[in-house]
DRENRO-331914 format. One record per residue (C-alpha): x, z, y; residue in one letter. Coordinates in steps of 0.001 Angstrom, whole numbers, plus 500000, padded with zeros to 6 digits. Each point is the difference from the previous one (the first is absolute). Example, Ala and Ser with C-alpha at 12.3 -4.5 7.8 and 13.67 -1.06 7.14 Angstrom:
residues 2
512300507800495500a/501370499340503440s/
//
This chain:
residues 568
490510512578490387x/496331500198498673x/499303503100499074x/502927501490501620x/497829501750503226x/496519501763499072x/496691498295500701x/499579501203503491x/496081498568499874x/499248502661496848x/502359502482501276x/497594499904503483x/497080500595498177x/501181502639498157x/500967501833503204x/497092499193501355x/497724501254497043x/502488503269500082x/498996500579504111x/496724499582498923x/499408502350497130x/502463502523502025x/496851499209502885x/496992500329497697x/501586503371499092x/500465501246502930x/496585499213500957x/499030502053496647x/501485502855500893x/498854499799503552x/495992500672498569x/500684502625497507x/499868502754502365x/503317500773500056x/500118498671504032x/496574500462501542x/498199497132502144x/497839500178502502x/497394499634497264x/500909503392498655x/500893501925502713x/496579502176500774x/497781498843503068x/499712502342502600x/496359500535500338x/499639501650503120x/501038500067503589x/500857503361501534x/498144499126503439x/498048497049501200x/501555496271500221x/501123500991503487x/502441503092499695x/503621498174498110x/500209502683497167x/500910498993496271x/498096499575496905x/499629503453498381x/500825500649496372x/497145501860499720x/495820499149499593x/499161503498501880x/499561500318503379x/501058503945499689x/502396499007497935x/501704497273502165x/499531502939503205x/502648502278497972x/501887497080498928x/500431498111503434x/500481502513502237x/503943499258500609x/499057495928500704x/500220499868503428x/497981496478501637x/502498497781501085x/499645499039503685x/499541496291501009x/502277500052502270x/502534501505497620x/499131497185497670x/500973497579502415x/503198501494500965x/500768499853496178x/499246496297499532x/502212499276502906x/503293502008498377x/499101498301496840x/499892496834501173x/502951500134502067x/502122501393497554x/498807497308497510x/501325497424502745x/503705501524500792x/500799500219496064x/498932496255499919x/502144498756502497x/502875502337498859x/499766498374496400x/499781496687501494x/502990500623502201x/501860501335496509x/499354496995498394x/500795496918502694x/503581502335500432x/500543500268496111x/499104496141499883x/502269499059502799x/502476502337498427x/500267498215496635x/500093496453501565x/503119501069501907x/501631502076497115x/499158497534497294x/499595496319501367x/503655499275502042x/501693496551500092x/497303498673498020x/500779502586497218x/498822502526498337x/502128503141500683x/500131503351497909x/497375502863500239x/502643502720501676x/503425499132501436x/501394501892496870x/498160498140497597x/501813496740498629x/497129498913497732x/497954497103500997x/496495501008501807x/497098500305498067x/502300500787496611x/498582503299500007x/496778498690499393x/500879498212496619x/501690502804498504x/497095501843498752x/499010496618498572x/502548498854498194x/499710500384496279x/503047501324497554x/501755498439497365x/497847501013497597x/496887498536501942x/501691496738500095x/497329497478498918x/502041498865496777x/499567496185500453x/501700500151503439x/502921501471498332x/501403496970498801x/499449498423502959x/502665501806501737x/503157498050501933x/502317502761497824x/498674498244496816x/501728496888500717x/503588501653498400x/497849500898497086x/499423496640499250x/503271498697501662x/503537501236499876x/500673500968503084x/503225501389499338x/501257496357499563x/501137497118503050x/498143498166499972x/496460502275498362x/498823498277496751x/497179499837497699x/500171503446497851x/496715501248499244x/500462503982498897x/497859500753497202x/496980501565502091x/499033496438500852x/500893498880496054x/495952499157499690x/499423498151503529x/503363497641500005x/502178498566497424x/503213500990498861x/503283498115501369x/500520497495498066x/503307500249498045x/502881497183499565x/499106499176497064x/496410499210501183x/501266497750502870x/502818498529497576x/498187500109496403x/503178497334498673x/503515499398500892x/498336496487501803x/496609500595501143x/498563502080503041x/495987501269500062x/499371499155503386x/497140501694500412x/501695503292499242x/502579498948502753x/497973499158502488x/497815502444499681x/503076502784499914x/501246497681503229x/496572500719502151x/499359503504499127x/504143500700501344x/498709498424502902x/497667502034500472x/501876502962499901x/502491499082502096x/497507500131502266x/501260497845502667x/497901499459503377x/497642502359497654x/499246503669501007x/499389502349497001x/496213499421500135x/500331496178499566x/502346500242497022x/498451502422498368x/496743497943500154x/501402496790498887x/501952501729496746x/496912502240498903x/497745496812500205x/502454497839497970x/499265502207496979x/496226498942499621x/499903497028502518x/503015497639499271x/498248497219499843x/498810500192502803x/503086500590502297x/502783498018497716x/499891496213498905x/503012497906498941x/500542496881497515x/503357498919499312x/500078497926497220x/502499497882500037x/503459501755502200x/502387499648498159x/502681503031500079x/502894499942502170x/499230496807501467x/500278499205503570x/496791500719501777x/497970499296503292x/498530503191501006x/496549498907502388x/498818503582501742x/496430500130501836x/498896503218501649x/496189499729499926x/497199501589501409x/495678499718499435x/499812501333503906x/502699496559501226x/499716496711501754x/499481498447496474x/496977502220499783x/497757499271496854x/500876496184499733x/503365501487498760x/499460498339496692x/500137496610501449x/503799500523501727x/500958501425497153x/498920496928497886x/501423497842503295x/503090501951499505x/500323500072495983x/499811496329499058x/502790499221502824x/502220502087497387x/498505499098497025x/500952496247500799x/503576500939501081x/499728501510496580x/499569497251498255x/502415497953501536x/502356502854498671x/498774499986496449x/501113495697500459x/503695501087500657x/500118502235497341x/498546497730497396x/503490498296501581x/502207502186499306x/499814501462503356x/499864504311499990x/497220500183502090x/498172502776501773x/497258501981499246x/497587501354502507x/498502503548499991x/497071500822502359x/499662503677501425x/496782500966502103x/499711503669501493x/496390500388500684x/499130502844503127x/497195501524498138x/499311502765496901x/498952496733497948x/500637496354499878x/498231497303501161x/498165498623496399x/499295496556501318x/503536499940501272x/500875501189496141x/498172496904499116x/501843497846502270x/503497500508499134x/499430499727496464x/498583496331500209x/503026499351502275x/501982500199496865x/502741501739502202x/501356503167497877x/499262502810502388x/499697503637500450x/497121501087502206x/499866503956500478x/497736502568502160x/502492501730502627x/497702501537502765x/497771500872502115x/502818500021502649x/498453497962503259x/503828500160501280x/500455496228500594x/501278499039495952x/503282502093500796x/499086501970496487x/498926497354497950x/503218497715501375x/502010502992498702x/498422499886496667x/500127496279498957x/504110500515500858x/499814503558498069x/498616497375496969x/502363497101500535x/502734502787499895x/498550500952496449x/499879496684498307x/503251498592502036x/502796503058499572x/503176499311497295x/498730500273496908x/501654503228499703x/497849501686502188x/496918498758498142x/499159496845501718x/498553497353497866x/500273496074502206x/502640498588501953x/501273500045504043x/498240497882502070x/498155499712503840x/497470501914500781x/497454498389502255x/497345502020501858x/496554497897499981x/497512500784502154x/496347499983498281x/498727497610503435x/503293497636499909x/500503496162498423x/502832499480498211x/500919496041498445x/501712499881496827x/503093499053501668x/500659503436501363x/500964501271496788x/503205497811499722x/500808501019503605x/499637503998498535x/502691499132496778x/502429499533502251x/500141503312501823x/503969501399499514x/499011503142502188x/497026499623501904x/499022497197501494x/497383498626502614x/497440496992500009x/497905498479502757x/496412501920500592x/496775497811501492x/497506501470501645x/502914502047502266x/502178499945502513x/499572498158503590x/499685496222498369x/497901501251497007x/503313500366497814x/502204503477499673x/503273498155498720x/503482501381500363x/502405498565502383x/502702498297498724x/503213499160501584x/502648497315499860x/501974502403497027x/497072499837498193x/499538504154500750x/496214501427501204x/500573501011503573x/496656501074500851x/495930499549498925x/497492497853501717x/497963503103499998x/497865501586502715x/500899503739498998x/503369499084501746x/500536504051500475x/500770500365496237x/503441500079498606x/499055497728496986x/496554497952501281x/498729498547496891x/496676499838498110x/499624501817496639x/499006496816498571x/503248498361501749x/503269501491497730x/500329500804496504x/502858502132498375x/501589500307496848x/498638502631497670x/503402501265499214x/500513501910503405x/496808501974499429x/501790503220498431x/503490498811501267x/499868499190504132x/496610501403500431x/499730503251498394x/496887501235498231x/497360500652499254x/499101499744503660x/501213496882500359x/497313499144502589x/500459502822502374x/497966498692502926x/496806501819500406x/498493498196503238x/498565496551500599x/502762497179499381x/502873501294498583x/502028496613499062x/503000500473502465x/500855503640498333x/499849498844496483x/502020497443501186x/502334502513501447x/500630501529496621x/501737496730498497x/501887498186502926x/501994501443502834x/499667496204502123x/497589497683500192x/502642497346499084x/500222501651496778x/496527498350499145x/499713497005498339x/497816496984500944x/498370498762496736x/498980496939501800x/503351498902499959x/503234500485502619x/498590497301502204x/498519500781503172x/496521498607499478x/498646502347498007x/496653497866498876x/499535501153496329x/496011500893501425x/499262501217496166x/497749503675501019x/497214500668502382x/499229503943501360x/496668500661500323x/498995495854499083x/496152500026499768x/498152498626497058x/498604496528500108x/496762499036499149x/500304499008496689x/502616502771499158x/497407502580500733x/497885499174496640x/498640502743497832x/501603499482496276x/496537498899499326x/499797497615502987x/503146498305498674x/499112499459496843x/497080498114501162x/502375497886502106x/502104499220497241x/496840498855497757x/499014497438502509x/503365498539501740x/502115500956497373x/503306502490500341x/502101497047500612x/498104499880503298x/499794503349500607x/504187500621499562x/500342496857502365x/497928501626502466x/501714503376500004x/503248498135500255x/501825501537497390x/500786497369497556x/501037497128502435x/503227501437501580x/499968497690502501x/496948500659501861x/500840504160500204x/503115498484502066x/497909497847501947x/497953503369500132x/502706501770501364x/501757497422502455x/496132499511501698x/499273503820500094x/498630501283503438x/499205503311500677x/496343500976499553x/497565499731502829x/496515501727500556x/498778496094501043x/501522498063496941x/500825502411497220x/502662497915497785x/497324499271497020x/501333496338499646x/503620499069499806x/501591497093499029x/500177500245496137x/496425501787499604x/497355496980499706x/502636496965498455x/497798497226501660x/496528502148499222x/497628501084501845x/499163503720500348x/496944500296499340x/501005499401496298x/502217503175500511x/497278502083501661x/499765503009497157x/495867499879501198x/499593497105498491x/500842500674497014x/497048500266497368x/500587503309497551x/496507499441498462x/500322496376499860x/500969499937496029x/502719497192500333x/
//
């Protein structure tokens, strides 16, 4: 908005230089002679009698003179005087406390007529404008005194650049806006051949619909987001997805992120925590496939709560090696109930039939939290989702696991939960669904409709009618021990490393060591990980597990130790 609002500091001066002139002229005209001072008014030179008679300077230097002139001034008696002082100053007195009677009334008067039930009420019983509207009227400029670089910045301008008219509102800019924001793209930019897609055209098409749909947005939010995208994409939009193949079946990973969240600015490091976990189930994929086995491929989308993205978290996913889409959808505050919306309103995108314009298979959708652990082993838990189905959740529940009861039919009867009030008491990081009902059971593009803090049990509501209808991923026994995903699971020592901290950790024990340590390589210590888990405590926070040292001791894995400048 610079430049938008005049410079009030040059504006002041000018005002004030204006008062002043307007006062040195004034002053000008004051000695001109135009309005006599006391410096030209003629002194009186004479007194008509001596000091002690109370007669008034005479006009006149002659004593004859002043005779003739004076003989209708009367001397004022002293006792007259004083009878004269008195009136005045008692007069003086009763129109001083009748105007300060007027105005404690009139004051008391408008706190009662204006101020009720905490309120502010009209001006007269007749008038239905709000108080003090009266007062702005006079300043409020016309169209035509508009400033013209507010104009655009108008809620009414979002239908200029979207098409309103359409439901869901798309990305449409009208020609006014043909130098500020690109075009549409066309089909055949998105599909330049019969077999290839430009995905950047899609995606970027995909985001800017998004944002004119406008969901959990008001106009003012939307409008900012779409008018930014035309000279700040970069900066609010970030995907590579090399690699996804189209039409085949997909696991669709969701995270609803914020700067101002419990991950707070070591959000890098769970993301990297969270990324190689899937980029090792990844590659266990990529061995079935190399035998003959269809595989799945894996699709990360991250909604971020702000104008822009997070550039080190940019960073971060693009080492991971994960494909991913990572995409500004904010600045909403409103517990990630808009950004959960969006991720779905992108998975809906690349996952409807192919005759609606999706591009990769059906698949579960899995909603990450930025602060949770996941092991590799909860993505072959997620390929089996029919419906939607439900996994065990540390770090919740009464024995420090929210896992679905299961009875002797093999059929959830009920959650471990403590939020025993809700109809469906799960975490978000606890069930995943198939991609195939988004558009089908659960009608868009609002397909998260919650707009409050939690909001599992109603999305829940949308797809099932009982909770027997959900499916235990774990299996239809009832232990349900897959222990595969922590909420909330805190970093450990060595797992909160800087990029550049690592490295130096890797050039003196070698990444052999440092995979062993982070247990994701050796599948057997995560389950060792996960049988010995204990809740965290504020006496013994759970920085050493079975499976994190392998027989060593820690101060080899203490981070501090580690020499950057050391040059080995």
């Amino acid at each position: 908005m610079q430049g938008a609002f005049p410079a009030h500091n040059s504006e002041r001066q000018s005002l004030m230089k204006g008062k002043l002139t307007h006062s040195e002229t004034s002053s000008d005209s004051a000695s001109d002679g135009s309005r006599p001072t006391s410096v030209d008014t003629p002194r009186r030179s004479k007194r008509a009698f001596d000091d002690d008679d109370d007669y008034s300077f005479s006009d006149y230097s002659t004593y004859s003179g002043m005779l003739e002139r004076e003989k209708f001034q009367l001397p004022i008696p002293v006792t007259h005087n004083r009878h004269r002082i008195r009136r005045y100053f008692l007069g003086t007195a009763i129109l001083g406390i009748l105007l300060v009677s007027y105005n404690y009334f009139n004051a008391a008067h408008i706190q009662t007529t204006h101020r009720r039930s905490g309120r502010i009420a009209s001006v007269h019983k007749d008038h239905h404008e709000p108080y003090f509207s009266d007062l702005y009227k006079n300043n409020e400029a016309g169209p035509g005194a508009f400033p013209l670089s507010l104009q655009s910045a108008l809620p009414s301008d979002l239908c200029s650049i979207c098409d309103c008219h359409a439901t869901p509102a798309f990305y449409a800019p009208s020609v006014n806006y043909a130098s500020e924001l690109p075009p549409r793209p066309h089909i055949k930019d998105i599909y330049p051949g019969p077999d290839s897609v430009d995905m950047n055209e899609f995606m970027r098409q995909t985001i800017l619909d998004i944002y004119c749909a406008r969901q959990h947005l008001d106009p003012y939010q939307a409008l900012k987001l779409v008018r930014r995208s035309g000279s700040n994409l970069g900066e609010m939009m970030s995907w590579s997805l090399g690699g996804l193949e189209f039409g085949k079946p997909t696991v669709y990973l969701t995270t609803a992120t914020s700067p101002n969240g419990k991950a707070g600015n070591i959000r890098p490091q769970y993301f990297r925590r969270s990324g190689r976990a899937i980029r090792t189930w990844m590659a266990q994929e990529e061995a079935l496939v190399r035998n003959k086995h269809p595989g799945w491929q894996v699709v990360w989308i991250v909604a971020e709560d702000e104008v822009d993205i997070d550039p080190l978290v940019v960073r971060t996913l693009r080492r991971t090696g994960v494909p991913y889409i990572y995409f500004a959808y904010g600045l909403t505050r409103s517990w990630g109930n808009a950004q959960k919306n969006a991720v779905m309103q992108v998975v809906y995108a690349l996952s409807r039939p192919e005759e609606r314009g999706g591009l990769l298979g059906p698949g579960p959708v899995y909603g990450l939290d930025d602060d949770n652990k996941m092991l590799p082993d909860l993505m072959s838990l997620l390929i089996k989702v029919d419906r939607i189905g439900i996994v065990p959740v540390g770090n919740l529940g009464a024995d420090a696991w929210e896992a679905p009861v299961v009875d002797e039919l093999g059929e959830i009867v009920e959650s471990e939960s403590l939020w025993q009030w809700r109809k469906y008491a799960f975490d978000f990081g606890g069930f995943s669904f198939n991609s195939s009902l988004l558009g089908t059971a659960i009608a868009g593009p609002m397909f998260w409709k919650h707009n409050d803090f939690a909001g599992e049990s109603e999305f829940l509501d949308q797809i099932v009618g009982n909770i027997r209808d959900l499916e235990p991923l774990c299996g239809r026994h009832q232990v349900q021990d897959c222990h595969y995903v922590w909420h909330n699971e805190p970093l450990t020592q060595i797992e909160m490393m800087t990029d550049d901290e690592e490295i130096a950790y890797v050039n003196k024990f070698g990444a052999d060591r440092l995979f062993q340590v982070l247990g994701i390589e050796n599948r057997e210590s995560d389950q060792r990980r996960a049988d010995a888990y204990r809740p965290p405590s504020d006496d013994e926070p759970p920085e050493s597990l079975p499976g994190d040292n392998e027989g060593e001791s820690n101060e080899e894995d203490n981070p501090p130790e580690v020499e950057v400048n050391e040059g080995e």
